[in-house]
PyMOL Python script that loads the backbone (N, CA, C, O; Angstrom):
from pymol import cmd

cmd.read_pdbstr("""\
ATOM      1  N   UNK A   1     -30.882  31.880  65.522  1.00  0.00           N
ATOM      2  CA  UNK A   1     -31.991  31.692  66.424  1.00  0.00           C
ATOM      3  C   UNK A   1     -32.909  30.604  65.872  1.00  0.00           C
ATOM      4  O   UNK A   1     -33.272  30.440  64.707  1.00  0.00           O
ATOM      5  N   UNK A   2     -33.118  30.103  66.646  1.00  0.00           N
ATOM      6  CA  UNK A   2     -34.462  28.531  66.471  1.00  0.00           C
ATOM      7  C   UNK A   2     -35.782  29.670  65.795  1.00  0.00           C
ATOM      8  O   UNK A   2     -36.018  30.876  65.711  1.00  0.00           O
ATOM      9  N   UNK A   3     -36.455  28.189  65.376  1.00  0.00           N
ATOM     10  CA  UNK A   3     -37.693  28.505  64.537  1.00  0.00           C
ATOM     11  C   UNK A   3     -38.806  28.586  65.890  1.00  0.00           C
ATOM     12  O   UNK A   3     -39.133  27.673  66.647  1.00  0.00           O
ATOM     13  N   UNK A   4     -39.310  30.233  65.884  1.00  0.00           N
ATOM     14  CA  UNK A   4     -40.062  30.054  67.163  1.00  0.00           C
ATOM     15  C   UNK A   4     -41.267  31.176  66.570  1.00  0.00           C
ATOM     16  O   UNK A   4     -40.907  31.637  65.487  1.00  0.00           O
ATOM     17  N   UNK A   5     -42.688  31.746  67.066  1.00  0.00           N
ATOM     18  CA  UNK A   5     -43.454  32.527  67.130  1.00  0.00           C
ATOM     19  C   UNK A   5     -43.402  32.938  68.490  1.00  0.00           C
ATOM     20  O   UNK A   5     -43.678  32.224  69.454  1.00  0.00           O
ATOM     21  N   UNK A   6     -42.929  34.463  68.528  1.00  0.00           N
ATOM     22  CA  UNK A   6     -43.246  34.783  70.216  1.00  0.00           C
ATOM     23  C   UNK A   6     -43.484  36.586  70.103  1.00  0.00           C
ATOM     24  O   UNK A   6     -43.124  37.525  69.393  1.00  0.00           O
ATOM     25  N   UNK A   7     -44.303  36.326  71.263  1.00  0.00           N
ATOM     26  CA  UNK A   7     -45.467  38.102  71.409  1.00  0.00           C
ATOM     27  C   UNK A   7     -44.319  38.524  72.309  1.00  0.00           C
ATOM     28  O   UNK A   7     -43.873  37.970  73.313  1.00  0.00           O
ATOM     29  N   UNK A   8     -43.889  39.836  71.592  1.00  0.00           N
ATOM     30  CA  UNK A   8     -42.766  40.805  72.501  1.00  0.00           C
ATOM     31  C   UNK A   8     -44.416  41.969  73.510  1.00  0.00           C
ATOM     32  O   UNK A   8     -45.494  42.307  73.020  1.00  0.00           O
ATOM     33  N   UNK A   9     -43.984  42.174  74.634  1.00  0.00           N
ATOM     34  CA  UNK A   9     -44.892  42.309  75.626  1.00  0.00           C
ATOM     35  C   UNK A   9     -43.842  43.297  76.560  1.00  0.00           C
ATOM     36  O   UNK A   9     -42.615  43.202  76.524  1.00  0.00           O
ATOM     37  N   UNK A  10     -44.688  44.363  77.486  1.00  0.00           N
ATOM     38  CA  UNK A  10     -44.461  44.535  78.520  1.00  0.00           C
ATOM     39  C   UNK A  10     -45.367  44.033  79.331  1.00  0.00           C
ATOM     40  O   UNK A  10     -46.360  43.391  78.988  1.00  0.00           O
ATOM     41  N   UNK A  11     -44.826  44.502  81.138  1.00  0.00           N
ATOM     42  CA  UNK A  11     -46.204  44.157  82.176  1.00  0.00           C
ATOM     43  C   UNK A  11     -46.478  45.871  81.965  1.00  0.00           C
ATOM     44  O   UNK A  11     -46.549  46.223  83.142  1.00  0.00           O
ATOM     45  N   UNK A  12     -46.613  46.750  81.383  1.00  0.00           N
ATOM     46  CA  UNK A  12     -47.224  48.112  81.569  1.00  0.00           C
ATOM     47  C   UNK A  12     -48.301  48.061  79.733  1.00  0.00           C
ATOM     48  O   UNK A  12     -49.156  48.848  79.328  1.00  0.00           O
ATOM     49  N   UNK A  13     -47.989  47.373  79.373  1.00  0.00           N
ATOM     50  CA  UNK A  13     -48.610  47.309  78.025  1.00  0.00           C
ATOM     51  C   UNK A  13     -50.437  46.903  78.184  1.00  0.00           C
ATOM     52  O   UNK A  13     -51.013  45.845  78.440  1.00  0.00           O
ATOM     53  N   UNK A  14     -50.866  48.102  77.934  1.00  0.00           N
ATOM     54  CA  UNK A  14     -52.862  47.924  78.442  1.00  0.00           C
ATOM     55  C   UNK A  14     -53.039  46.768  76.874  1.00  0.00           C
ATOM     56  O   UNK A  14     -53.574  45.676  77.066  1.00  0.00           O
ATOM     57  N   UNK A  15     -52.709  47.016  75.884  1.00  0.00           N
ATOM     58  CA  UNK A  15     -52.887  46.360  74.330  1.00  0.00           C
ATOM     59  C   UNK A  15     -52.284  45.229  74.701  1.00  0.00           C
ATOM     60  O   UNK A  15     -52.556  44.587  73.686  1.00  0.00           O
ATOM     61  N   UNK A  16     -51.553  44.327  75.497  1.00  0.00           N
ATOM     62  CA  UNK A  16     -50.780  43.419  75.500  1.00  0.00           C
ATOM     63  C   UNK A  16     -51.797  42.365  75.888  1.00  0.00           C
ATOM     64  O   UNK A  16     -52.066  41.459  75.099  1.00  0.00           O
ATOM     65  N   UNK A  17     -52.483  42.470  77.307  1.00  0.00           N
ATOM     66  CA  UNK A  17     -53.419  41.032  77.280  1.00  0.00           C
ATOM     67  C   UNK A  17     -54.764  40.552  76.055  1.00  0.00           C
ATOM     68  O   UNK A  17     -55.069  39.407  75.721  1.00  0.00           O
ATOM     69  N   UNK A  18     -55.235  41.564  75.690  1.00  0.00           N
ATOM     70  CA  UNK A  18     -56.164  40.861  74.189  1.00  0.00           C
ATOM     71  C   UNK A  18     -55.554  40.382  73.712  1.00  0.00           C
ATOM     72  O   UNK A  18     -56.042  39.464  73.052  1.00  0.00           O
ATOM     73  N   UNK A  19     -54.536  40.508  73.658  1.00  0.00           N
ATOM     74  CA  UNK A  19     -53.524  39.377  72.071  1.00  0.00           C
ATOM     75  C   UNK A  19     -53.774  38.272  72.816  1.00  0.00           C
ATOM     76  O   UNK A  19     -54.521  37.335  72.534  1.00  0.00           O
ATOM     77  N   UNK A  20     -52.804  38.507  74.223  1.00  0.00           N
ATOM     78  CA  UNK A  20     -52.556  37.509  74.986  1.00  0.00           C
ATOM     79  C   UNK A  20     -53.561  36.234  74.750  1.00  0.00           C
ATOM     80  O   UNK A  20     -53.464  35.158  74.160  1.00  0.00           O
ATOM     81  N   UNK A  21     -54.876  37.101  75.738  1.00  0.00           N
ATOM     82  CA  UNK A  21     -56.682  36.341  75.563  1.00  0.00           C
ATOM     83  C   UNK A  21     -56.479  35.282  74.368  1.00  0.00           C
ATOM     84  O   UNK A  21     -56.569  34.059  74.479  1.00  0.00           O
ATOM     85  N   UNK A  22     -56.100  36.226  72.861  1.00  0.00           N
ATOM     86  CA  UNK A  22     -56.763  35.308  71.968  1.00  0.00           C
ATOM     87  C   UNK A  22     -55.726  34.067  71.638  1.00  0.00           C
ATOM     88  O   UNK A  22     -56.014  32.979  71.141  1.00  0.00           O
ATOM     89  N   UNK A  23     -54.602  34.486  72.006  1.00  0.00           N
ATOM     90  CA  UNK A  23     -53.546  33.058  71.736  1.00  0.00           C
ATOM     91  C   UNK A  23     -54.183  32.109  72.759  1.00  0.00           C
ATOM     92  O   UNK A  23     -54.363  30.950  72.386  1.00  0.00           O
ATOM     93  N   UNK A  24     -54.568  32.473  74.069  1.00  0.00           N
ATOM     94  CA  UNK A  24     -54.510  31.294  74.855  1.00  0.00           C
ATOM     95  C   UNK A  24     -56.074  30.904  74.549  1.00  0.00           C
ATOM     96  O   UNK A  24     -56.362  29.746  74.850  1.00  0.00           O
ATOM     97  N   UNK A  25     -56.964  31.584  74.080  1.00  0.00           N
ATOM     98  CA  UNK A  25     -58.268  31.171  73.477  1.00  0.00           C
ATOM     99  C   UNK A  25     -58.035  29.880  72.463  1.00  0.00           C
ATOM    100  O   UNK A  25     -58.481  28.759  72.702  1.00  0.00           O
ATOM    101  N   UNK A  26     -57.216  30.249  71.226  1.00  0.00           N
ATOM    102  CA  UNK A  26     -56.658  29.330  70.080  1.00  0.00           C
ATOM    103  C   UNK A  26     -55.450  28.327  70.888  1.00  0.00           C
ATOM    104  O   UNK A  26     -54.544  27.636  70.422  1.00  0.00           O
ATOM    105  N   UNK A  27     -55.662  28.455  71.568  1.00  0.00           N
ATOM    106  CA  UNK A  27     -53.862  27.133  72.454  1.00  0.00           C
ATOM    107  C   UNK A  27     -52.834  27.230  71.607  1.00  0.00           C
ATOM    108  O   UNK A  27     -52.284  26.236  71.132  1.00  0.00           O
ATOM    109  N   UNK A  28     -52.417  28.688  71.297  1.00  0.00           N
ATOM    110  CA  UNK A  28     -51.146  28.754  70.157  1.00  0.00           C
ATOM    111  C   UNK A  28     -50.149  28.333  71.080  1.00  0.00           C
ATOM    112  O   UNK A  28     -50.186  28.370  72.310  1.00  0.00           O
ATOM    113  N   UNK A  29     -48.926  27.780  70.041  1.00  0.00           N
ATOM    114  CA  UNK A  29     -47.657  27.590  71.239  1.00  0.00           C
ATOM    115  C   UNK A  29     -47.154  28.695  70.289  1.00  0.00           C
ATOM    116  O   UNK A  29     -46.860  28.603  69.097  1.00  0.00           O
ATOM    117  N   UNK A  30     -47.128  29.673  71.042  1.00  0.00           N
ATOM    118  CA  UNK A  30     -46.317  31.489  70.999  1.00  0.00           C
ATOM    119  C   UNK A  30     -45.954  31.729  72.287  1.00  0.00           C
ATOM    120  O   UNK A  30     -46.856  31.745  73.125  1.00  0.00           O
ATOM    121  N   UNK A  31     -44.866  31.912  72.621  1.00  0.00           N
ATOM    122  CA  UNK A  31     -44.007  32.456  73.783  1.00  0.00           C
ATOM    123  C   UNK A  31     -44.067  33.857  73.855  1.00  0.00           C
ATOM    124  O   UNK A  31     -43.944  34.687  72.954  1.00  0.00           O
ATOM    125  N   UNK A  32     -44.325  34.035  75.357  1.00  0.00           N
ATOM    126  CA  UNK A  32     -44.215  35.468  75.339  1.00  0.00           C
ATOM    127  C   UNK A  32     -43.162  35.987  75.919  1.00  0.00           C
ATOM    128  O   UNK A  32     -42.822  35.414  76.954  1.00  0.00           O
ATOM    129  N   UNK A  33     -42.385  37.104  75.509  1.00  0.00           N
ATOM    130  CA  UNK A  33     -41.457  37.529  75.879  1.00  0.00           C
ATOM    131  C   UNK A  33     -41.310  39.067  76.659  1.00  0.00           C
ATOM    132  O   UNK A  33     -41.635  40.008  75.936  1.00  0.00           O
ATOM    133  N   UNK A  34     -40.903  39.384  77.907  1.00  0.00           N
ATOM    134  CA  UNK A  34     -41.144  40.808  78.299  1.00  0.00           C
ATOM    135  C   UNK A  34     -40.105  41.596  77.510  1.00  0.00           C
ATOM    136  O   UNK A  34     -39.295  40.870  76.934  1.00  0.00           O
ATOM    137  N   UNK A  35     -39.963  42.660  77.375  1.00  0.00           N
ATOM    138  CA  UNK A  35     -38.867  43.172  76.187  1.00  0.00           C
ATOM    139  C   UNK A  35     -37.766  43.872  77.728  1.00  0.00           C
ATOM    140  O   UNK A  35     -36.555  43.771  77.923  1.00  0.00           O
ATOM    141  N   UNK A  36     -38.713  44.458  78.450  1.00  0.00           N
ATOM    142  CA  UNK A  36     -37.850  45.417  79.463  1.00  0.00           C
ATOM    143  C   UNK A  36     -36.816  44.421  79.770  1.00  0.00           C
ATOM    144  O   UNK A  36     -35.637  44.703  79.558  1.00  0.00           O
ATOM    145  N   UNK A  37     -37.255  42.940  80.395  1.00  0.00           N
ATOM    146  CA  UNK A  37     -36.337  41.848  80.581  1.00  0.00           C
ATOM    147  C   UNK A  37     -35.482  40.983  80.083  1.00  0.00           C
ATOM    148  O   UNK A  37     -34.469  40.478  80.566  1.00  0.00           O
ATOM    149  N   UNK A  38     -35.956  40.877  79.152  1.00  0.00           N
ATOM    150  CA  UNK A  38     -34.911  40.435  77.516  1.00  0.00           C
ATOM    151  C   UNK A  38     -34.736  40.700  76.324  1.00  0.00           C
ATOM    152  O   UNK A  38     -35.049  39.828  75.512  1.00  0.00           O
ATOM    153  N   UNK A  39     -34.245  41.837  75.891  1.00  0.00           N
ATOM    154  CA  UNK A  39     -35.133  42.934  75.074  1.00  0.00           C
ATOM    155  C   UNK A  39     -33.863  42.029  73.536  1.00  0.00           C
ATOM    156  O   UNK A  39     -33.785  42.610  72.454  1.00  0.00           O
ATOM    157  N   UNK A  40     -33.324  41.123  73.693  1.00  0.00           N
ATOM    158  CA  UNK A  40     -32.229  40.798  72.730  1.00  0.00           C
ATOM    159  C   UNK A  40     -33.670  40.692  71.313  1.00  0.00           C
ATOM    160  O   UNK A  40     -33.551  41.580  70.468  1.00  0.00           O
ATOM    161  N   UNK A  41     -34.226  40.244  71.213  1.00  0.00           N
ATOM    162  CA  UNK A  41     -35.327  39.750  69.958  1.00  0.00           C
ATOM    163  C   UNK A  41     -35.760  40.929  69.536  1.00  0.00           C
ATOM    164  O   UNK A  41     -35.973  41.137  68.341  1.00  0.00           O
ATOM    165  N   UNK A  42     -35.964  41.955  70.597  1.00  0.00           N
ATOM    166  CA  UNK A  42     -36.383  43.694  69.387  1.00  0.00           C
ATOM    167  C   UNK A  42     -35.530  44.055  69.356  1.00  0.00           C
ATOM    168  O   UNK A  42     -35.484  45.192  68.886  1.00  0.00           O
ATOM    169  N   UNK A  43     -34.401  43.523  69.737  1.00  0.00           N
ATOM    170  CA  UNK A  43     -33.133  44.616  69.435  1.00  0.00           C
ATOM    171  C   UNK A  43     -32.702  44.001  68.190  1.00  0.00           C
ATOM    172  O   UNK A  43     -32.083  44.790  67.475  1.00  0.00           O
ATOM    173  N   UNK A  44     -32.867  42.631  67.635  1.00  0.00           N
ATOM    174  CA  UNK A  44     -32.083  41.818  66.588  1.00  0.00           C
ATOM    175  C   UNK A  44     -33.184  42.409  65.668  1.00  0.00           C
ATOM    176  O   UNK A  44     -32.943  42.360  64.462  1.00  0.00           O
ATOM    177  N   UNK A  45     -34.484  43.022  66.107  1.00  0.00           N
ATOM    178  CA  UNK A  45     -35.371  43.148  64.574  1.00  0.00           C
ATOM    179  C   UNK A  45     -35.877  44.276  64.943  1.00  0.00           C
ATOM    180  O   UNK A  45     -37.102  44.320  64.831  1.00  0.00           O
ATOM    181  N   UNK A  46     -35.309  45.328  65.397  1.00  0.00           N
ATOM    182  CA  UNK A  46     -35.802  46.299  65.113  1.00  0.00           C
ATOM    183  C   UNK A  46     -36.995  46.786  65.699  1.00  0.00           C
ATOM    184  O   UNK A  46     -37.374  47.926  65.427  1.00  0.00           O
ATOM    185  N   UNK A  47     -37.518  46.188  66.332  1.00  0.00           N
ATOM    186  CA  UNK A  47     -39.105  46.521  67.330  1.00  0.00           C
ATOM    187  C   UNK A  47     -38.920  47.624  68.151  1.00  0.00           C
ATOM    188  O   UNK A  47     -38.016  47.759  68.975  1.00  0.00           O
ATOM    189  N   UNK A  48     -39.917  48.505  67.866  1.00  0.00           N
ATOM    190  CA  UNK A  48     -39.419  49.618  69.354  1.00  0.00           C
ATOM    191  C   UNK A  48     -41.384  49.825  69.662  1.00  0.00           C
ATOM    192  O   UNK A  48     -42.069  50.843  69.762  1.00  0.00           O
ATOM    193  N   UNK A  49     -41.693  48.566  69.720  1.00  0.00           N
ATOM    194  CA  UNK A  49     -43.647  49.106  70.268  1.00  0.00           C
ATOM    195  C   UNK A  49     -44.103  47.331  70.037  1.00  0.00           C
ATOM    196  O   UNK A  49     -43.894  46.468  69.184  1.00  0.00           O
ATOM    197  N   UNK A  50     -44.919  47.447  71.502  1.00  0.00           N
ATOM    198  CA  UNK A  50     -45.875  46.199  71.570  1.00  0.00           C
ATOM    199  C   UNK A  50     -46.676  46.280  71.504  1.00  0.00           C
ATOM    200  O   UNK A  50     -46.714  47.335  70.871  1.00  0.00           O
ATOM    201  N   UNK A  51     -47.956  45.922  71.690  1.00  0.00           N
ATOM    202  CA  UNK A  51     -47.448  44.377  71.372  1.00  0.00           C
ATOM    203  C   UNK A  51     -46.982  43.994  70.006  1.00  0.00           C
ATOM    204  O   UNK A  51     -47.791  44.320  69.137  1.00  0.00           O
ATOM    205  N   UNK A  52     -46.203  43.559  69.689  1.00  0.00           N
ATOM    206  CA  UNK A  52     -45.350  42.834  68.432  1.00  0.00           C
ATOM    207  C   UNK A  52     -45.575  41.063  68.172  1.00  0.00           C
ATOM    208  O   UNK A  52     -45.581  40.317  69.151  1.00  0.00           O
ATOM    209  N   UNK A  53     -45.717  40.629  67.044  1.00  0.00           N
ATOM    210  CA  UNK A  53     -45.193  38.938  67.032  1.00  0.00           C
ATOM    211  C   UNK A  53     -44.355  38.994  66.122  1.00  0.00           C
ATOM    212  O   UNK A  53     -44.699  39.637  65.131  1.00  0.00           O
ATOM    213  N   UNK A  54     -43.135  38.432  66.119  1.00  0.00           N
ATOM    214  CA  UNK A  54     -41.935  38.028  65.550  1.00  0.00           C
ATOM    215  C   UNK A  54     -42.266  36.456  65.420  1.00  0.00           C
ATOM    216  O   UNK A  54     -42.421  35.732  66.403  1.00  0.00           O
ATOM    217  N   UNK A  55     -42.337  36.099  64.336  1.00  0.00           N
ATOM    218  CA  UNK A  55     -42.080  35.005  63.446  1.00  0.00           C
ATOM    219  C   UNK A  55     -40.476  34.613  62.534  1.00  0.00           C
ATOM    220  O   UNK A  55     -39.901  34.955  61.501  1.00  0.00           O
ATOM    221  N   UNK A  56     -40.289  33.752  63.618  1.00  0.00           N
ATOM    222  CA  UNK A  56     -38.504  33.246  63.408  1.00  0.00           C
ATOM    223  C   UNK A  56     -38.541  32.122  62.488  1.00  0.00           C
ATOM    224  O   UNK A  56     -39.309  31.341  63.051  1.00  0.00           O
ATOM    225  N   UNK A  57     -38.179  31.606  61.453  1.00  0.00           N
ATOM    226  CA  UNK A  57     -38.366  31.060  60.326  1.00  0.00           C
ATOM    227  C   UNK A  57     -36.973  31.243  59.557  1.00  0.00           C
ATOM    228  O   UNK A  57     -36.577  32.236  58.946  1.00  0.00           O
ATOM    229  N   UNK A  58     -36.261  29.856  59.781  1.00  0.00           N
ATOM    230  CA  UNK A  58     -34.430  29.757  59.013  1.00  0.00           C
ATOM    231  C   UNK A  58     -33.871  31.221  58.839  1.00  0.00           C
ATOM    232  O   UNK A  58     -33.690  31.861  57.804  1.00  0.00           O
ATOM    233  N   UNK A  59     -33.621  31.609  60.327  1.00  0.00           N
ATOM    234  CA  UNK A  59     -33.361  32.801  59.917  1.00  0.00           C
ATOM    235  C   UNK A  59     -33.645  34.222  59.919  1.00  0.00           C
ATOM    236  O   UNK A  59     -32.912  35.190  60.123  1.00  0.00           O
ATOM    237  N   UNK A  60     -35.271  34.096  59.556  1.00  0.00           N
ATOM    238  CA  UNK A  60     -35.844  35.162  58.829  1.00  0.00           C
ATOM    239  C   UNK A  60     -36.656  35.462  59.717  1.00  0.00           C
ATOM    240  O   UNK A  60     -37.164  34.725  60.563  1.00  0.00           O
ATOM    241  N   UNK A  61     -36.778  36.421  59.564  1.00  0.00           N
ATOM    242  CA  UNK A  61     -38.228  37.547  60.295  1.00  0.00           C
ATOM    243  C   UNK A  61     -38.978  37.680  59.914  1.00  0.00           C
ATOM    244  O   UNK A  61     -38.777  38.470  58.992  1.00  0.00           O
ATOM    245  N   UNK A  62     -40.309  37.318  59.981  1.00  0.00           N
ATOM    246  CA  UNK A  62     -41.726  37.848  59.732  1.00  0.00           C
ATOM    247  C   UNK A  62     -42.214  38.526  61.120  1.00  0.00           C
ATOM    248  O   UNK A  62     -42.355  37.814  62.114  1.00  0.00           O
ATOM    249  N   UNK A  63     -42.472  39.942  61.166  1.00  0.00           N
ATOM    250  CA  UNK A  63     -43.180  40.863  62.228  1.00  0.00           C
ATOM    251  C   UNK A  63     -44.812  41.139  61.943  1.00  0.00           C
ATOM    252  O   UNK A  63     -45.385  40.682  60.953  1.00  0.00           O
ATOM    253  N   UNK A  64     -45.422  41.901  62.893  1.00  0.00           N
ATOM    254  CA  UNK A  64     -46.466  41.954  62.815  1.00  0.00           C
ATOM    255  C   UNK A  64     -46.574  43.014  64.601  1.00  0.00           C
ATOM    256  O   UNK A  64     -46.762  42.672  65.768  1.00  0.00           O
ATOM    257  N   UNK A  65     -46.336  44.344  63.905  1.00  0.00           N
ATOM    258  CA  UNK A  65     -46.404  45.197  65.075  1.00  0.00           C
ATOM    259  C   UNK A  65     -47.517  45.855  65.432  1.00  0.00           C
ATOM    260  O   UNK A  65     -48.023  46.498  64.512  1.00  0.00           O
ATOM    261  N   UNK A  66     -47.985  45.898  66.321  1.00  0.00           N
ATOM    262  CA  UNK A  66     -49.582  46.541  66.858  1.00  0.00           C
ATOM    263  C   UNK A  66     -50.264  45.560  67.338  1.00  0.00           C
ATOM    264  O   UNK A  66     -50.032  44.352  67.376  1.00  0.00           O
ATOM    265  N   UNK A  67     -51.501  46.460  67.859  1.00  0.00           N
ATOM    266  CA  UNK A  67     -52.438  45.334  68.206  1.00  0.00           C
ATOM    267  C   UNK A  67     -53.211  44.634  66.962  1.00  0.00           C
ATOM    268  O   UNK A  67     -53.371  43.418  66.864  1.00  0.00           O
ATOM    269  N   UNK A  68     -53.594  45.457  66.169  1.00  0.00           N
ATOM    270  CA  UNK A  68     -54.553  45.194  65.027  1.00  0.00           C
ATOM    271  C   UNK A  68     -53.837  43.981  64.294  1.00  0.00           C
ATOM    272  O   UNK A  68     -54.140  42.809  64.076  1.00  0.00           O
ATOM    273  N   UNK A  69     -52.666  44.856  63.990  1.00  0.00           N
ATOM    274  CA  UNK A  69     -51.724  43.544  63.004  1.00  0.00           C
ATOM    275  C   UNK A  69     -51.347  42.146  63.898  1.00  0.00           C
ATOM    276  O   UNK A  69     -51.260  41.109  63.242  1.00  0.00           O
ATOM    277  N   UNK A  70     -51.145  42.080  65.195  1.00  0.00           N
ATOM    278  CA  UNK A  70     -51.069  40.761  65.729  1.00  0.00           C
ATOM    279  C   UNK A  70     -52.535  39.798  66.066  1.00  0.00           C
ATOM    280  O   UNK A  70     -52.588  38.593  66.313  1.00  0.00           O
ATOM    281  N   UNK A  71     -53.750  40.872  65.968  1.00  0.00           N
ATOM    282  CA  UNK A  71     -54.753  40.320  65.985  1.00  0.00           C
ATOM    283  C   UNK A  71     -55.088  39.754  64.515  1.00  0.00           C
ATOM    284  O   UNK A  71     -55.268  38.565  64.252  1.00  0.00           O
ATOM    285  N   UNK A  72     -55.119  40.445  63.930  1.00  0.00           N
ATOM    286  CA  UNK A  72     -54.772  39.635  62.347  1.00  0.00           C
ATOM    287  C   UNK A  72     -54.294  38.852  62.379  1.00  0.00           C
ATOM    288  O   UNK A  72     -54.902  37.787  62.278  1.00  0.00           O
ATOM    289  N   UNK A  73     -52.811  38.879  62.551  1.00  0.00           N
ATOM    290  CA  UNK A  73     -51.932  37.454  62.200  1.00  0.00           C
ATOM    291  C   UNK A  73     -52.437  36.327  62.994  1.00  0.00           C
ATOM    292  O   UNK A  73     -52.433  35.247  62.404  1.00  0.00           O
ATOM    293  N   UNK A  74     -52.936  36.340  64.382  1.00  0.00           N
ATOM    294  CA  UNK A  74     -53.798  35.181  64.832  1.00  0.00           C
ATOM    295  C   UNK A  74     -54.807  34.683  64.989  1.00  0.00           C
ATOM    296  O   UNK A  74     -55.302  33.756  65.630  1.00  0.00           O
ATOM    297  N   UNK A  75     -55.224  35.838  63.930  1.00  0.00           N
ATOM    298  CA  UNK A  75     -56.588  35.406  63.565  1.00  0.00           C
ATOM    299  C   UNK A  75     -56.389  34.299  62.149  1.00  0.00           C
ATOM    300  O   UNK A  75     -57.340  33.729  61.614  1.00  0.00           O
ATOM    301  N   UNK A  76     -55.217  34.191  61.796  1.00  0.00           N
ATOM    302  CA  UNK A  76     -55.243  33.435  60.666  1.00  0.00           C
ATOM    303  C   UNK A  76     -54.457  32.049  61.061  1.00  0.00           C
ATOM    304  O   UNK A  76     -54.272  31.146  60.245  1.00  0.00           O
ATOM    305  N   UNK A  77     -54.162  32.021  61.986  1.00  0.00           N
ATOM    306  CA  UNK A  77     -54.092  30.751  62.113  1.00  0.00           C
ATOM    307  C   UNK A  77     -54.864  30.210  63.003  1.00  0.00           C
ATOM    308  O   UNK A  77     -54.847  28.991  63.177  1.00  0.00           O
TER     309      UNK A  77
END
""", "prot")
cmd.dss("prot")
cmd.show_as("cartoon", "prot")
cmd.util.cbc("prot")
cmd.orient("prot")
């Protein structure tokens, strides 16, 4: 898989648009992904709860599951 940052999401997820808010606040390029609709990225890492960010990097996985922890992680960049 390509080197990508993307928010695993449902449309029933109430925790899902604040993340949302603050990426498009910061103009991150993070893709969002619905899981019900393409669920291949939590299934390759293990995700079973959103909102999630998966950080794809040669390979590798860096996660960051919850709201708190994805508000963290974009809060740092």
């Amino acid at each position: 898989m390509e080197n990508k940052t993307v928010l695993l999401t449902t449309k029933t997820c109430t925790k899902c648009p604040m993340v949302k808010s603050i990426i498009e606040e910061k103009d991150l390029d993070i893709k969002y992904i619905d899981v019900e609709e393409d669920p291949e990225i939590a299934s390759e890492t293990g995700i079973m709860a959103v909102p999630s960010i998966v950080v794809v990097e040669d390979g590798e996985y860096e996660t960051h599951v919850g709201q708190g922890a994805c508000m963290a992680f974009v809060g740092t960049l």
